[in-house]
N, C-alpha and C positions, 0 to 999 in steps of 0.2 A: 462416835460410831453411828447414831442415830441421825446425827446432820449428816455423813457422809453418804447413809444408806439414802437419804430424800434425797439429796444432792442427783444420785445415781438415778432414782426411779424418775427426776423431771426430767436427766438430758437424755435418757432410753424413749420417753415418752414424746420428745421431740424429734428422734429419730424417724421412729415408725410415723409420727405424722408427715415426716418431710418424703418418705419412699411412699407414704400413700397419695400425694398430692399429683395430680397427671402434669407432662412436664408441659412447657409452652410452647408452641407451636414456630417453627421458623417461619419468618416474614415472607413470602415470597416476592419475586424479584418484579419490577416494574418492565414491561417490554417499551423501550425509547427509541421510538424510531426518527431518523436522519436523513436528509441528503448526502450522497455520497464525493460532490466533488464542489460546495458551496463555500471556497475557501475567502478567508479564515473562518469564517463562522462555523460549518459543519463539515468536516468531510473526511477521507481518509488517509491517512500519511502513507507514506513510503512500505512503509509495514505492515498495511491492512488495518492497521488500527484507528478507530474511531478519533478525533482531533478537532481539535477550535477552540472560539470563544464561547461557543453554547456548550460544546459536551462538558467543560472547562466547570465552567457552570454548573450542568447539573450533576456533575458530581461532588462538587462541594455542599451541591443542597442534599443530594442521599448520606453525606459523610451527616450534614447535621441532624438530619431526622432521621440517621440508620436505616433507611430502606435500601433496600439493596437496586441495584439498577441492571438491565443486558441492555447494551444500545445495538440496532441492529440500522445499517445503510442501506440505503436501495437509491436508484433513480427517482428524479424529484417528483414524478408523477407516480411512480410507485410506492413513495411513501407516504402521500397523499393517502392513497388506493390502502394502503396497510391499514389505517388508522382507521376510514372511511370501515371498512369487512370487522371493524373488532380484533384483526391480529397484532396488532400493538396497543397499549394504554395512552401514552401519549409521542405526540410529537415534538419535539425539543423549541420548532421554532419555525414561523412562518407569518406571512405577513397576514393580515385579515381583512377579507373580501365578502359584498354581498352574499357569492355563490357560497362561500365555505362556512358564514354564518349559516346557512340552511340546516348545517353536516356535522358542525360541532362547537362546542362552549369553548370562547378562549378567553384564557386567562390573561391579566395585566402584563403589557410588554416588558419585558426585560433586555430590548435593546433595539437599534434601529441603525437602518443604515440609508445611503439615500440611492437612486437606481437612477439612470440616465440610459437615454438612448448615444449610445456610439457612431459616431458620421466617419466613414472614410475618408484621408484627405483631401480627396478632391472635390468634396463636399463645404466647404468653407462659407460658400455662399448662403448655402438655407440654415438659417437660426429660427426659423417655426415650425412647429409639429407637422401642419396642413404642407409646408411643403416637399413634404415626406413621400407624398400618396404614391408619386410613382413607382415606388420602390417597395419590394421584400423587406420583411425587418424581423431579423431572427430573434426568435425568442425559445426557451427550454418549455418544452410543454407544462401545462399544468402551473407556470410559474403567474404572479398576479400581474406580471406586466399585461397582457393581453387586456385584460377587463378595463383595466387605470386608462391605456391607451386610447382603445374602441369609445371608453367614456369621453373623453379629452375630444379626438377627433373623429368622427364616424366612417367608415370609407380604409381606411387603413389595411393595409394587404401582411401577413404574416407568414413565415414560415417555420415549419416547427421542428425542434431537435430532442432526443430523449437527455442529453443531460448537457451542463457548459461546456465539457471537455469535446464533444462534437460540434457546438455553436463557435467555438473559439476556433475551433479547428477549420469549422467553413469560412471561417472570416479570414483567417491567414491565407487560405488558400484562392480566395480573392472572390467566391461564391457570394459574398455578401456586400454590400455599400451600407447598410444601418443594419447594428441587433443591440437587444437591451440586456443589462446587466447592471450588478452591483457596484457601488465605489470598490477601491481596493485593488489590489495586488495580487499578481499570480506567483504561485510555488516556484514554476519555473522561468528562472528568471530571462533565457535567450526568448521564448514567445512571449512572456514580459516585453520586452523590447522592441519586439518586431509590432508588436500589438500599438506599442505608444507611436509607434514610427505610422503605419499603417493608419490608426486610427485615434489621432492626437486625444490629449482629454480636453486643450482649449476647443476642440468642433462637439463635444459632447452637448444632448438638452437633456437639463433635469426633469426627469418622468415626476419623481414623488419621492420625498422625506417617508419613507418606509417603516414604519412601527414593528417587531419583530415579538410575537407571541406565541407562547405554549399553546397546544392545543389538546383537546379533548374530544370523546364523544359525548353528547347528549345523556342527561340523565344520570350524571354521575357527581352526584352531590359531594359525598365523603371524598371521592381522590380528589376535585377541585380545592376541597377547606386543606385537605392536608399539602396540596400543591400551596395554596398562598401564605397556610403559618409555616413552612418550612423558608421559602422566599422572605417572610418578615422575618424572621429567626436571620439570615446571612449578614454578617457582617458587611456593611458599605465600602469596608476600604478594602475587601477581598475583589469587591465588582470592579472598585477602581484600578486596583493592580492588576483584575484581569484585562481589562478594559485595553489599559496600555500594553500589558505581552503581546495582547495579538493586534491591534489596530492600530499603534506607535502610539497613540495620544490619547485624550478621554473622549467619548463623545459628544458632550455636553460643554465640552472645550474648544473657545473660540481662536482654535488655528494651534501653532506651535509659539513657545515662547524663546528666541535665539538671542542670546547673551553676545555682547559685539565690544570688543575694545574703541575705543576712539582716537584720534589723533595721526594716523595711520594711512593718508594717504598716498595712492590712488587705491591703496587695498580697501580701508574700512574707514569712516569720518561721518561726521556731520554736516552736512552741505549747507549753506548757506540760509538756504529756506527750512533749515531747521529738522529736516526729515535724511535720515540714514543714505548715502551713498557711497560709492565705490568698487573694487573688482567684486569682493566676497559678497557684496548686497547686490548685486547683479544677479551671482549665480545662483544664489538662495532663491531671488525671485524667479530665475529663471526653474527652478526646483520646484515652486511653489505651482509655475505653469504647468508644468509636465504633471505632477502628481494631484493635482488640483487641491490641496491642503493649504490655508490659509498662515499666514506667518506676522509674529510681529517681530519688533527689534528692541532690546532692553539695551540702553547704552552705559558704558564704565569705563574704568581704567583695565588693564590686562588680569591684575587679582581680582579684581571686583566680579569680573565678568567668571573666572573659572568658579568663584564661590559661588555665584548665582546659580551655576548647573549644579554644583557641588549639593547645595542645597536646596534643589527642587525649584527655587524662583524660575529658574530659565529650563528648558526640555534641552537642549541643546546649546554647544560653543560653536561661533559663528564661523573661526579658524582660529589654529595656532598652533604652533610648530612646535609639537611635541615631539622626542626624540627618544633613544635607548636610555641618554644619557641625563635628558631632562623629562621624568615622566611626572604626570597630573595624578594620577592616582584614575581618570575617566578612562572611559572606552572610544579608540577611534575608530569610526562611526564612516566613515567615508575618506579619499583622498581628495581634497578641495585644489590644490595648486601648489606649482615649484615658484619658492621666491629664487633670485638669484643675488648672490652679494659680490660687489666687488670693492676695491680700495682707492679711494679718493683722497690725492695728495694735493696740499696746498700752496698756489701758487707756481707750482713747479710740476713739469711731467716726468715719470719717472724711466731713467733707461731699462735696468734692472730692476731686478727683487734684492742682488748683492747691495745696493747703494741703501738700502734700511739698516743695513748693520747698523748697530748701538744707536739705533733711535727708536722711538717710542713712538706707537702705530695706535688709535684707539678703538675701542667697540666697547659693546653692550653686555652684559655680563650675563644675559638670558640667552647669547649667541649660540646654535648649537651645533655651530661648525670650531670652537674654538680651540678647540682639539688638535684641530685639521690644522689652522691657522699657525696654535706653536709649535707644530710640525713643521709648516711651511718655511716660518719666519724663525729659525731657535736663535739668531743673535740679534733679534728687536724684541723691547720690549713693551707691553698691554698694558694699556690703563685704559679704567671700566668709568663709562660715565651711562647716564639714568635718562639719557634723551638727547636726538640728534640737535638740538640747538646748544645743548651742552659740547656735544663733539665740536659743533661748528666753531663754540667761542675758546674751544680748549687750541684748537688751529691756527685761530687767530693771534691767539695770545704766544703760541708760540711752543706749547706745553706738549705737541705733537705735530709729526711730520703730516699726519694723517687719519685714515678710518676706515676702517671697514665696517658698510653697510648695506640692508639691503637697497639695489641700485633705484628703482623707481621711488621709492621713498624717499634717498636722499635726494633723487637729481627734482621731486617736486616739491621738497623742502627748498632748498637752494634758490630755487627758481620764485619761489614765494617771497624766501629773502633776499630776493633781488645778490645772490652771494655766484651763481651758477658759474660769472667767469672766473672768481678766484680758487676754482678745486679743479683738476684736472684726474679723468680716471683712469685707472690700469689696467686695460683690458684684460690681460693674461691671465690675472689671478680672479679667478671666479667661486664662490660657494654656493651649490644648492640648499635653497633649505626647504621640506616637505610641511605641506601645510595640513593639518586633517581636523573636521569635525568630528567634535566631541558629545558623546552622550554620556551619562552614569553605566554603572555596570548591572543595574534594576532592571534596566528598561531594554532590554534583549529584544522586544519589537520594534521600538520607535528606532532602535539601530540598523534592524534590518529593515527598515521603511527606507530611513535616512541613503543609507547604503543601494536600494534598488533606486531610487529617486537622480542619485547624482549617478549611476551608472546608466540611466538609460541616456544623461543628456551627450546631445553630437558633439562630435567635434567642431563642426562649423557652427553653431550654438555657442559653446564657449571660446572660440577663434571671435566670431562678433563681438563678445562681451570684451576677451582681452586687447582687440584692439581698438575698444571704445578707449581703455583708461590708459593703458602700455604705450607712453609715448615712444619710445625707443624700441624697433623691435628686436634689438640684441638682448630685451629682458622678456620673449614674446617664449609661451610654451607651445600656445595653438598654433597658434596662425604663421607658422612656418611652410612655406611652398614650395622651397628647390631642395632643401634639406631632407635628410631620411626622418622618417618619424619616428619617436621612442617606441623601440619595438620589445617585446622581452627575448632572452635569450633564444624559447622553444619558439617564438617564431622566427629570428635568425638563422636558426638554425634549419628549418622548413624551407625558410626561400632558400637559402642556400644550396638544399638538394636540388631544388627544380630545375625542368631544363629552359632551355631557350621557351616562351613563350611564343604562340604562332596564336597574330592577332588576323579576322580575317576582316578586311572592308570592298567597300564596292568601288570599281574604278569608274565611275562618277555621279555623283551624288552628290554634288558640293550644296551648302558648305559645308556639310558634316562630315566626306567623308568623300576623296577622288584621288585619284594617281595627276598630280603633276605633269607640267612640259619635261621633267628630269625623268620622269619616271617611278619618282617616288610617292609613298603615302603623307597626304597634307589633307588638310582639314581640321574641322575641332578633334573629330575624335583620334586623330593622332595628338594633339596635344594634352588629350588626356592619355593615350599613352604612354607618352613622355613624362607626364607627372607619377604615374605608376614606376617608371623605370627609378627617376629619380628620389622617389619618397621611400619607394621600395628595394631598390637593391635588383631588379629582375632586370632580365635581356627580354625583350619582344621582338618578336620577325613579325613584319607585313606579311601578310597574304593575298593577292589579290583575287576579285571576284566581279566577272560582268553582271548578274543576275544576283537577285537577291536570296528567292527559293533555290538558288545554289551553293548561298553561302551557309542559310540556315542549314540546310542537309548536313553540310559537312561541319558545322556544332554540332550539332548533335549526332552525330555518327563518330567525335572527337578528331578530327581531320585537321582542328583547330580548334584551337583550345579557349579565346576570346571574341566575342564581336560586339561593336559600342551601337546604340542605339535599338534596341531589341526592345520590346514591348512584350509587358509581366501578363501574362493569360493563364486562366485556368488548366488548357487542356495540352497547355508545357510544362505543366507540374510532372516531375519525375523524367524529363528527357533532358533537362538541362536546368544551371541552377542561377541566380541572377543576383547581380548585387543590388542596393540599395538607388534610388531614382535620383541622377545625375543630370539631365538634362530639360527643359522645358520641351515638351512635343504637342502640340495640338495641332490639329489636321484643319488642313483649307478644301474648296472646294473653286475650282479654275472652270471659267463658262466665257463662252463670248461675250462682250463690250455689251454688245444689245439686247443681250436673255437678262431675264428678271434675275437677280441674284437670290441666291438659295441658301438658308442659313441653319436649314434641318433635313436630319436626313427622310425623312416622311415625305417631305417634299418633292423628293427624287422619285416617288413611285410614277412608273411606266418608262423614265425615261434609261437613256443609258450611260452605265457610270465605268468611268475607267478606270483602275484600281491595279497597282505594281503588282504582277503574278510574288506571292510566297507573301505577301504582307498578312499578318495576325488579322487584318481588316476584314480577308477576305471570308472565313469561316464566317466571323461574326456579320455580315451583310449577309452571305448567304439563309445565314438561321432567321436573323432577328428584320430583316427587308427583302421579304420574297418577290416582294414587287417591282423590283428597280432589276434590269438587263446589265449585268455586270462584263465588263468590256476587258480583258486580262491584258496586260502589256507588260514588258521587259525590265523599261524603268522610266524615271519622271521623262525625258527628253521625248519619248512614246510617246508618254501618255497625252502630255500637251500638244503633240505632233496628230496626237489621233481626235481630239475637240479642232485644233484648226481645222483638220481638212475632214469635217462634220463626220469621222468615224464614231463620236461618241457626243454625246450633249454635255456631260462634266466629268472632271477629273480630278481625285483625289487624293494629297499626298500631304506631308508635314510642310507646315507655315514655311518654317525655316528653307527647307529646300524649296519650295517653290519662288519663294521673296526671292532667294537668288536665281532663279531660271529664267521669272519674269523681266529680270532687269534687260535682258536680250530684245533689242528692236526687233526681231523678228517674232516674237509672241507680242505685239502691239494691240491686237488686236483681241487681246485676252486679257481677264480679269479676275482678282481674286476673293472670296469670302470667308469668313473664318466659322467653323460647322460647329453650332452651340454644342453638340452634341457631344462632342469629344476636346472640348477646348481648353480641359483640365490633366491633359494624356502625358505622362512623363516618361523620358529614357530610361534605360536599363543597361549596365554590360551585361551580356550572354555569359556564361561560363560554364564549359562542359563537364559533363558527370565525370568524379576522381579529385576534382580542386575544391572539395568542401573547404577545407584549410585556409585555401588563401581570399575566400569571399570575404569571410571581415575583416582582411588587412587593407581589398580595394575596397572598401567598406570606408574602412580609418583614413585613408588619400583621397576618395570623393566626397569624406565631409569637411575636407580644407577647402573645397572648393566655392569661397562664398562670394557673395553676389558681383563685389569687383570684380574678381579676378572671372568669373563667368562672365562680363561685358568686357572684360580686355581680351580673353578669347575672342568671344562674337564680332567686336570689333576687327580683331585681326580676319577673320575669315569672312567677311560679310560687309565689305566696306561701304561708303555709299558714292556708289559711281553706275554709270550709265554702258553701257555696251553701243557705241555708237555707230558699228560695222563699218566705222573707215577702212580696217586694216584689211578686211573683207574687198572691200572695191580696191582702194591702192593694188594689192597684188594682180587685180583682173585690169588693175590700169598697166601696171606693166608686161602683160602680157599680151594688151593688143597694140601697146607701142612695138614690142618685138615684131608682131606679126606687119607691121609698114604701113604703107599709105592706103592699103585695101581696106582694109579697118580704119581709116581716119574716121572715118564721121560718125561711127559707132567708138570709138573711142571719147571725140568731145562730148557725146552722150552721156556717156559713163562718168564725163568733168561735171557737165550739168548738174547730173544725176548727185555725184557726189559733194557738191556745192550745194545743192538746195537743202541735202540729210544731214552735213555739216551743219547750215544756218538752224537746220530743226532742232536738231540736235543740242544745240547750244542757247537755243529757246527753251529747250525742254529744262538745260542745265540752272538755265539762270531762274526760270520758274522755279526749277524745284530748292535752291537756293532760297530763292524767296520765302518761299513756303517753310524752310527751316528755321529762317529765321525770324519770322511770325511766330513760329511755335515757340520761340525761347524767349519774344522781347516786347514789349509794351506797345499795342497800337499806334499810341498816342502820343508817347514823349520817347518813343523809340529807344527808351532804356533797357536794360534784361527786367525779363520778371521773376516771379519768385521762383519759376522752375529751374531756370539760368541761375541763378543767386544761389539756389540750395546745390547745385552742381560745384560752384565756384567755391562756397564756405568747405563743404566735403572736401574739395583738393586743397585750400590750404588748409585746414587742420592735417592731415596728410601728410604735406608738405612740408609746414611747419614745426609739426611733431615729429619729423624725419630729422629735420636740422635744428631739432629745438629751437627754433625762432620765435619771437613771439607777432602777435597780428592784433588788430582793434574791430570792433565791430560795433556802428552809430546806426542808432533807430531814430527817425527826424520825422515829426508831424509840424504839420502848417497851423501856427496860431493864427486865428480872424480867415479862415480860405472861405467856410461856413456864408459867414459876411456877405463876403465876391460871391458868391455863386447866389447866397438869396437877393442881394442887391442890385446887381447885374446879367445874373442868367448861368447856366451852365457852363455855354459858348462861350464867356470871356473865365470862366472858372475852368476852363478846359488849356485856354490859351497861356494862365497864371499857370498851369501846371508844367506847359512845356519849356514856360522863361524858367520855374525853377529847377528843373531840369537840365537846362543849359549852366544855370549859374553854377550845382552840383558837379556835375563835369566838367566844367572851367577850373572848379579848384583843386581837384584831386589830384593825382599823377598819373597819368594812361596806364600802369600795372597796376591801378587800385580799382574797384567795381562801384559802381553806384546804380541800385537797380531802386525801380516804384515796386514798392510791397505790396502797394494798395486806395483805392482813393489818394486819400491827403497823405501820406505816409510812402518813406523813401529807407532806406537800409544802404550804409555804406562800407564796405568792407575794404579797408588799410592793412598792406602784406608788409611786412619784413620792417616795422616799425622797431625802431633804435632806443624810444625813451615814453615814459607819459607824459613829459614835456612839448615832444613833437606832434604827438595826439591832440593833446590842448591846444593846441595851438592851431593845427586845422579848422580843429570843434570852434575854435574864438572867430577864425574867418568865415567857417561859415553862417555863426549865427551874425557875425555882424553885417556881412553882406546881404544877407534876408529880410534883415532891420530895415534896409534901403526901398525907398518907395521904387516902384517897377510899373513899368511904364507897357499898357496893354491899350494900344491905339492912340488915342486923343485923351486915355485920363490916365493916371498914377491913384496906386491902391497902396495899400500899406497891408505886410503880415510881417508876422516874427516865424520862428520857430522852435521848439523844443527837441532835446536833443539829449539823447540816453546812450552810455558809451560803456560799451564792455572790455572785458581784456583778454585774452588767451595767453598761456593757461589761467591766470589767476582769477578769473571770473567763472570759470566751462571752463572742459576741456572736450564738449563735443556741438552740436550743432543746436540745441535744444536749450541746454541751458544757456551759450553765450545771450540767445534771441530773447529768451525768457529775461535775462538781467538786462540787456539795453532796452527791453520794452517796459521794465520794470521803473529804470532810471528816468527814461524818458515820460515818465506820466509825474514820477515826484517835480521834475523839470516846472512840466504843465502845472501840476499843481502848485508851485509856487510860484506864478503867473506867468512865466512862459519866458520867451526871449531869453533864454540861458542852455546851458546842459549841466549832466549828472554825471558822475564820474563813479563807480563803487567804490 
């Protein structure tokens, strides 16, 4: 009883001491102020709420040191301004500058990002800061690009925005040619796009590797110590998983690490020289250019490479056709490319699909069409082999009719095993297979990096890439031109409401754009409506227009719903919408023969400049050149009409049109300049307000349009021929033969006349002849030179990868020429160059090329070669006829030659590498004393 009663009086007495103790005070909350739209790092989501990699941050540092936080956003310069008045504690992050060290204490960075100035594309040429000066270069107030910059280069002109979402905004809207900002990616991903279109990140200069620090004010001892032990106290691999949710990778991370199978090509392989090539190592790089993120390539077999993502080694899978049916357990990360599979029978073409009955077809057991296949085939039967040289020898043997696989892989397998003419394919039967990069299912940033990176690239970007490697274009996804493009249903179904399109153009304007002796619309830019028709599914009606300001009116009044060659200006934002830049346009400037040529437009001041009434030109001369007397005319045939007969001193219109109006002997007496000033100016179609919809479908059809097929338009409308006004006289000749003998002697006049403009005429022809063919062939030994030679290797690979042929390509330097030229002089090293010359062309066959590279060095391109027998065997005449002394006047020299022999495809299968491997072969030649050749 007596322990129970003490028992009693210690825990009463511990009672009343704990109700007498005063309780502890709640923490109060830290005020963290932000920018509101600095994304990823600071800014606010969809929902008002605070977001990034720093609030990310600091709130794992108040989870660890329990203080409590309210983050509050403002504009970049107002949260400066917060922090600066005492109404916030600190600032989550900002870069540290002289000015801000005056203002407050910052603490050790906790992240960094790097800042570049953004150059519009038509900026490609300036790669230094200083040549910048002329230009506005937007920057968000208050932010530290100003200071870093003005330091760098003094003189520098800026203009100022209160946050990025107005800096980005004036840059779209064409207000700007340079502003600065952070690496990284915007939220939304269509001005994502338009932004990388607009203003590549290959044109970007890096400002400064940007250190990203908390900040403080002055005098604040205790929050700084408890700001840095809460930072030591975080866990590192917290920063590192932040790191990657929001920036796809680490920062301290030299690029991405992509996991690649091998053996795979023209998809994916090891090239020769040891380093990653193929279609997928194309598009990666070309990924790597647009997003400016560094990449390497980890090589394996198919499992190796998905373990390597699986397990962290690798960030990313390079491609692989994963499916419902075959899933990885990874995230896909992006859509890379359609392979196409089809069935390759041996020896034999097949009539049917019925003629497989009860035989045995084979493929790959990872196939993930195979479903499909014993759907297709239910009375043949599958046998799985582990590798297509495995199929090839299961065919051989006899063990199957056949195979399905995918088609470029096998037909460059084949082709390597010299096997290509014993399989025969069956077109009919075809299987898609989808290819997608893979991420882990962790890494939710680096997917949605991956993801905006291969969405923003063009179509004509990846149409280049595929038909670098895609020798057949029946296995082509891009770079399809008369076909409709893969469109999804909702857009199907959108063209499909539409009505007839009403395109409108000018009846004459050539070559861009003129009504025909039929009456109809021809030019280029009917043959880009014609690509629209045919990629797209639409109907388009011409419309015609004499005047230009008349055509424009009625776009934008919607009278017409299209017009090609329109020019993207600030102050047609909101009257009409524009697609993507289809055309080259840069403006000339047309003056008489004898006036100094003028190649700026400052130069024009006082004089008078003639300029197409309704052209975008005209505002902008008005504002930006008060000085120069602007002269209005109809259209280009005016305006040149108005400098001959001294109405105006020059006249201004697109290169393109003018090149063709000049060709006219009646503007002889006129001459053309190309205007520094605008020599970067590109087309646009018009497209009036109501057809937001169909701008990125003509969007997806003018990015098929790449650089070929743009010169085989040009060609077609633009030929090169002379306007010789015979047809002009002829008809004035038959009308004073009608008129009799009173006209005779004014008629022979007219013979004169037209006799002597013939002979000029045909002077002019053969000159200009001349002059072409200068431009394409060797002074000296009157062979092609390298510009002719790279024209000629382009159209046989072309050519030859059309009809799968194969072709040789020989690099030949002169052993001892060195010798001849110090022993004897130039002059007789000049005269050795053209006897070999002669001997080169003696032995080849008139379709094969032999152009001088260079100095001592010759390149010889052999088309539609049958064996590497028959190659040898050239290669053997001609070094041995080189062996032969040669006879230059009164003495006999002696040289060998070395000789480096490539193959297509089996060496290259584009222009770079063949050259690269016969210059390769041809020095091992050399170096093993010469008088021979190299074979790979």
């Amino acid at each position: 009883m007596k322990a129970f009663l003490s028992a009693f009086l210690v825990l009463l007495a511990c009672s009343f001491s704990t109700l007498a103790a005063p309780a502890q005070p709640e923490r109060q909350p830290l005020i963290m102020v932000m920018g509101e739209d600095s994304f990823p790092f600071q800014f606010l989501d969809d929902e008002g709420q605070p977001a990034g990699l720093l609030v990310d941050f600091w709130r794992e540092w108040g989870r660890i040191t329990g203080q409590p936080l309210v983050f509050v956003a403002r504009h970049w310069q107002d949260s400066l301004d917060q922090l600066a008045k005492g109404k916030a504690d600190i600032h989550i992050g900002m870069a540290q500058t002289p000015q801000r060290e005056a203002l407050f204490d910052f603490i050790a960075p906790v992240s960094e990002v790097n800042t570049y100035l953004y150059l519009h594309q038509e900026l490609t040429a300036r790669k230094q800061l200083n040549q910048l000066l002329p230009f506005q270069i937007g920057i968000v107030s208050g932010s530290s690009h100003e200071p870093e910059l003005k330091a760098q280069v003094p003189g520098l002109q800026f203009r100022y925005f209160p946050s990025r979402e107005d800096l980005l905004g004036a840059a779209l809207a064409g207000e700007l040619a340079v502003f600065a900002g952070m690496d990284g990616y915007l939220r939304d991903q269509q001005q994502q796009e338009q932004l990388m279109t607009l203003f590549p990140v290959a044109n970007r200069l890096l400002i400064k590797q940007t250190k990203i620090h908390p900040a403080i004010n002055k005098q604040k001892p205790q929050l700084k110590k408890l700001i840095e032990d809460g930072i030591a106290a975080m866990d590192p691999d917290f920063i590192r998983i932040n790191e990657r949710r929001w920036l796809g990778f680490q920062r301290h991370q030299a690029g991405l690490a992509i996991a690649m199978q091998v053996g795979v090509e023209p998809f994916v392989d090891i090239g020769l020289d040891g380093q990653p090539h193929g279609l997928y190592v194309d598009m990666w790089r070309l990924w790597s250019q647009k997003t400016g993120i560094g990449i390497n390539f980890i090589p394996g077999d198919m499992n190796r490479s998905l373990e390597d993502v699986r397990r962290g080694v690798a960030d990313a899978h390079i491609g692989y056709p994963e499916s419902d049916e075959m899933r990885t357990g990874l995230e896909r990360a992006a859509h890379l490319y359609t392979v196409k599979s089809r069935l390759f029978m041996y020896q034999k073409e097949l009539g049917s699909e019925q003629q497989l009955a009860g035989q045995r077809i084979g493929v790959v057991p990872t196939a993930p069409y195979l479903a499909e296949l014993k759907q297709r085939l239910p009375n043949t039967s599958l046998r799985f082999y582990d590798s297509m040289a495995a199929m090839v020898e299961g065919a051989r043997k006899g063990d199957i009719a056949g195979f399905v696989a995918a088609a470029a892989w096998t037909q460059h397998s084949l082709l390597q095993s010299k096997r290509w003419s014993e399989f025969y394919q069956y077109p009919d039967m075809e299987f898609n297979t989808e290819i997608y990069v893979l991420t882990r299912k962790e890494d939710p940033g680096l997917t949605q990096r991956i993801a905006r990176g291969f969405q923003s690239l063009g179509w004509q970007e990846k149409s280049a890439v595929e038909h670098k490697w895609m020798l057949n274009s029946q296995d082509h996804v891009f770079g399809v031109e008369k076909q409709q493009l893969p469109l999804s249903s909702d857009d199907r179904d959108m063209l499909a409401k539409l009505p007839e399109l009403r395109m409108g153009y000018l009846a004459d304007w050539p070559p861009m754009e003129f009504q025909d002796e039929k009456g109809q619309f021809a030019g280029i830019n009917s043959d880009i409506a014609k690509r629209f028709e045919a990629q797209l599914g639409i109907k388009i009606k011409p419309v015609m227009f004499k005047e230009w300001h008349s055509l424009f009116d009625a776009l934008r009044r919607g009278e017409v719903d299209l017009a090609g060659s329109v020019a993207k200006m600030p102050e047609r934002e909101g009257s009409l919408l524009y697609s993507d830049p289809y055309w080259p346009s840069p403006w000339a400037l047309v003056s008489p023969v004898q006036q100094v040529s003028v190649f700026n437009l400052d130069q024009l001041a006082g004089q008078r400049l003639a300029v197409v009434e309704g052209y975008q030109l005209v505002a902008r001369l008005t504002a930006e050149q008060p000085g120069i007397r602007l002269v209005l005319v109809p259209d280009t045939r005016a305006g040149l009409d108005a400098v001959q007969a001294g109405k105006a001193d020059v006249f201004i219109d697109k290169v393109v049109t003018l090149a063709s109006a000049l060709r006219s002997s009646e503007y002889s007496q006129l001459k053309m300049s190309l205007l520094a000033d605008l020599a970067e100016q590109k087309s646009h179609v018009g497209v009036a307000l109501g057809f937001e919809p169909l701008v990125p479908l003509l969007n997806a059809s003018l990015a098929t349009l790449d650089k070929a097929t743009q010169q085989r338009i040009h060609d077609r409308w633009v030929p090169l021929t002379i306007d010789t006004g015979a047809a002009r006289y002829q008809r004035w000749l038959q009308i004073f033969l009608v008129a009799g003998a009173v006209l005779l002697l004014i008629t022979v006049a007219v013979v004169i006349v037209n006799r002597r403009l013939n002979r000029e005429v045909e002077a002019r022809q053969k000159a200009e002849a001349r002059i072409a063919h200068l431009a394409s062939h060797d002074n000296l030994t009157k062979l092609p030179n390298r510009s002719l030679l790279d024209d000629r290797l382009n159209q046989a690979l072309l050519q030859h990868g059309r009809e799968q042929q194969r072709f040789a390509l020989m690099f030949l330097d002169l052993d001892g020429f060195k010798d001849v030229n110090d022993s004897f002089g130039h002059a007789e090293g000049d005269k050795l160059l053209v006897k070999v010359a002669q001997i080169l062309s003696e032995t080849i066959r008139k379709s094969d090329t032999v152009a001088r590279f260079g100095g001592d060095e010759f390149v010889i391109l052999l088309n539609r070669i049958t064996d590497l027998d028959s190659v040898c065997e050239v290669a053997e005449n001609l070094v041995a006829r080189l062996a032969k002394p040669i006879a230059l006047g009164n003495r006999q020299v002696q040289i060998s030659v070395s000789l480096g022999l490539a193959l297509y495809p089996e060496d290259g299968d584009n222009a770079i590498s063949l050259m690269q491997k016969a210059d390769k072969l041809m020095y091992h030649a050399k170096r093993s004393g010469g008088n021979g050749y190299r074979v790979g």
